[in-house]
N, C-alpha and C positions, 0 to 999 in steps of 0.2 A: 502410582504417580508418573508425571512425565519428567523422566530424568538421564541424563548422561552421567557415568561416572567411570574412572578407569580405563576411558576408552571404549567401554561397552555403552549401548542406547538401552533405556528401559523395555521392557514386553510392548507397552500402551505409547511409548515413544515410534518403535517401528512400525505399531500397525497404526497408529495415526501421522507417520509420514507414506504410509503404503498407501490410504485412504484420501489424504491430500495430491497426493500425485494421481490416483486415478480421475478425481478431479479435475485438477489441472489440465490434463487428457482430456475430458470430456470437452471442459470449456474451450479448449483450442482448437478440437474439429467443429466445435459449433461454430465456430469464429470463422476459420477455413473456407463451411461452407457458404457465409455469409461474405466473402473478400474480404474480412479483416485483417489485421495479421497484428496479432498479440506477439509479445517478446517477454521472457523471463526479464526481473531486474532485480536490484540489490541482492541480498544472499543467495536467492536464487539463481542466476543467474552467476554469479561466482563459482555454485558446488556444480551447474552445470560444466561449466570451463574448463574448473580443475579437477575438480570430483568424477563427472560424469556421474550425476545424479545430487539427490538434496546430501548437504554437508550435514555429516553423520550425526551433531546436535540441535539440528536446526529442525524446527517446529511449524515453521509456516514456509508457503508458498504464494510469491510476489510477481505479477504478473504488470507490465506494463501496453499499453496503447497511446496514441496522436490522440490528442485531443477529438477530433472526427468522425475518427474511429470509436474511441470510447461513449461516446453520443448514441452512437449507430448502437452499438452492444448494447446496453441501457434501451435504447428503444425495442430492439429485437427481442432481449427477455422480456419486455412488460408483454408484448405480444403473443410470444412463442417461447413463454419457460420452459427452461430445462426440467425435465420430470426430478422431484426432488432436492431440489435444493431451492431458495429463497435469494434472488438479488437485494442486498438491503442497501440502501442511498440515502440522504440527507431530500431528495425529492419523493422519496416512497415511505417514508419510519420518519414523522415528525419527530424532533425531537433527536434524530441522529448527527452527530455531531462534526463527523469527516468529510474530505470534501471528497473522498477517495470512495471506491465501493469494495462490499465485502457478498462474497457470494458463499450463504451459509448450508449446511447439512442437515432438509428439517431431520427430527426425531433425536438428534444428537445435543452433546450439549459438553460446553469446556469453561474449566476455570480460567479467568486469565489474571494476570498482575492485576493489569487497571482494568477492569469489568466496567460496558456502559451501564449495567444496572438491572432492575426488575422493569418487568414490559418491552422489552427487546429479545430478539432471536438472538440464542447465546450457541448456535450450534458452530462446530468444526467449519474452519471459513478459510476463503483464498482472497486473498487482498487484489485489487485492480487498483492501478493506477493511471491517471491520465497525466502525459505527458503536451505542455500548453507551448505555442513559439514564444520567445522572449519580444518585447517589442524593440523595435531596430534604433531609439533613440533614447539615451540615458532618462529626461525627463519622465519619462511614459513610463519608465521602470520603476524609477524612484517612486512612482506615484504608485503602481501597481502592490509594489512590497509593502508600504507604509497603509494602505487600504487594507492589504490582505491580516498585518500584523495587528490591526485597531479589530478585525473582524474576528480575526482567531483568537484574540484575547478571550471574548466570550463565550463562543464557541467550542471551543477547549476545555475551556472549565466548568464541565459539566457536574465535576463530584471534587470532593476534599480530596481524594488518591488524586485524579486526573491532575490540578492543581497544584500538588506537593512535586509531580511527575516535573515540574520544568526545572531547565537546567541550572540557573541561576537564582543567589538567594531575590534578588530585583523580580523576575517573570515570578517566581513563587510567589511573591508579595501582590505583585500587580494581578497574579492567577487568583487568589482567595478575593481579592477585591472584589475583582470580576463576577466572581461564583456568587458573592453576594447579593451582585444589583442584578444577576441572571434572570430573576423571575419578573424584573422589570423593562427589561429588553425585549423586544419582538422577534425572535428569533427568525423568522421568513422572512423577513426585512435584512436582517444581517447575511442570511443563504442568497438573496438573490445577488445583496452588494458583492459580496464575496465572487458568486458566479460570473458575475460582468465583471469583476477584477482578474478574473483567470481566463478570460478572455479577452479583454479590452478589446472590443470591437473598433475607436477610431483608429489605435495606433498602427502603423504599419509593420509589419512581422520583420523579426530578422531568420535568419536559418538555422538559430540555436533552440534548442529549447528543453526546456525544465521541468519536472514536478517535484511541485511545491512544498506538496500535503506528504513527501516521504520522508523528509528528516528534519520536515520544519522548516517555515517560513525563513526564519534566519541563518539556515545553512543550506537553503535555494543551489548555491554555487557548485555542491556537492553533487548534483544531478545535472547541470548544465552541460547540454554536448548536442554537436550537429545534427541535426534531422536525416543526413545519410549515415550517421552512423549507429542509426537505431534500425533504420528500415533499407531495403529490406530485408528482415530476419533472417539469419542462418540458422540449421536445425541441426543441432548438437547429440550425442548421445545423452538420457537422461536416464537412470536405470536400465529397466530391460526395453524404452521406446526410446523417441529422440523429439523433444521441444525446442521452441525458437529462441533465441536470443539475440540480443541487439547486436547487426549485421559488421562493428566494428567490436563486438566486445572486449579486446584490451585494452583498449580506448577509454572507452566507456566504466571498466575495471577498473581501472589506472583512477580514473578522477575521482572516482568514490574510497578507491581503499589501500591506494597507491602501490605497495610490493604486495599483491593480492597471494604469490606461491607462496608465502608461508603462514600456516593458521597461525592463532593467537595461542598465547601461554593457557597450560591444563587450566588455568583456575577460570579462565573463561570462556571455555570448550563448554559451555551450557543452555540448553532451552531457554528464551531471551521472554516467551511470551506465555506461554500457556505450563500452569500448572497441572492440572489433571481433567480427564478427558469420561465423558460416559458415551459409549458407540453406540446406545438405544438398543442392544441387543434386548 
């Protein structure tokens, strides 16, 4: 099993964060060579800072990009994939439900909490996210959140787990609704709305900017922060190499997890996502 306990990481805990980090490696010189510049964020980017390297119960690896940028990457896999591994996206896996991409490990394969299900790549995966400008005028935002929230509704609730996952007994309610009328919705109808909501092409940009799809529509504010304070990336020790991370990271630290030097109480020092793991040996 993938477990933390006493302080110690499981056998299949360490070699699948050894496994996701080389990953992560991989994907960042592909990026390099292409002028992108990817950045560690959320927990990742925290065990970088303070750790120097993934935080000792942590299961996944969260990579961020500019909106632009994350476009360019998405086009340069469908082109010129990475040998082995699978980009999967809400424009390539009908039926995918994030707005965010996950770049999987064929041959491999992981249990998670909420699993999207049978007929999807269930391998060992590193999350991307795309970070969007916010638009520079309250109405345009207003509008954007409330688009994106009617879109996720459906989208979201893909399964009964997925559903039951929201935070409020209200979205739980509105979640299983949802999941009901799901196979009456068009769902490329609700990706494209959704894609032109995280872009808003008429509104004019401000210099902050957000993603979305990391802790949920309705907690947007948690990822909010300057465009120079993401880019350009500093490169941090991360185990035995060194990865980027957002070019103001306490900044950036601060507004996600506020006094980020001290971990959390033992009881929840634990794997957040992934139960157990097959390496396809």
């Amino acid at each position: 099993m993938v477990d933390y306990r006493d302080g110690r990481p499981s056998e299949k805990l360490r070699r699948l964060q050894t496994v996701q980090q080389d990953l992560a490696v991989r994907l960042v010189d592909y990026c390099h060579a292409r002028g992108l510049q990817p950045f560690l964020v959320a927990g990742s980017a925290l065990g970088a800072w303070r750790d120097a390297g993934m935080i000792a119960w942590d299961d996944d690896i969260d990579l961020g990009l500019l909106r632009d940028d994350y476009d360019k990457l998405a086009q340069a896999l469908a082109r010129d994939p990475l040998p082995g591994v699978t980009l999967q996206t809400w424009r390539n896996t009908p039926g995918f439900p994030f707005a965010f991409a996950k770049l999987r490990i064929d041959g491999t394969k992981v249990v998670e909490s909420a699993a999207l299900g049978p007929g999807f790549h269930q391998g060992i995966f590193l999350d991307i996210f795309p970070f969007d400008p916010l638009p520079r005028a309250a109405p345009w935002r207003w509008l954007q959140r409330a688009v994106l929230l009617g879109a996720n509704l459906f989208l979201l609730s893909f399964s009964r787990e997925a559903a039951m996952n929201a935070t409020s007994p209200l979205f739980r309610a509105l979640r299983l609704a949802a999941l009901a009328l799901r196979p009456l919705v068009p769902l490329n109808i609700l990706v494209a709305i959704s894609e032109w909501a995280y872009r808003l092409p008429p509104a004019a940009k401000s210099d902050s900017c957000v993603s979305f799809h990391m802790y949920g529509i309705r907690f947007w504010r948690k990822t909010r922060i300057g465009k120079s304070a993401l880019i350009p990336p500093a490169l941090v020790p991360f185990g035995e190499t060194q990865l980027p991370v957002p070019a103001d990271c306490h900044a950036y630290l601060t507004g996600i997890f506020g006094d980020y030097s001290r971990p959390p109480p033992e009881h929840a020092q634990r794997p957040g996502h992934i139960r157990d793991v097959d390496f396809g040996d």
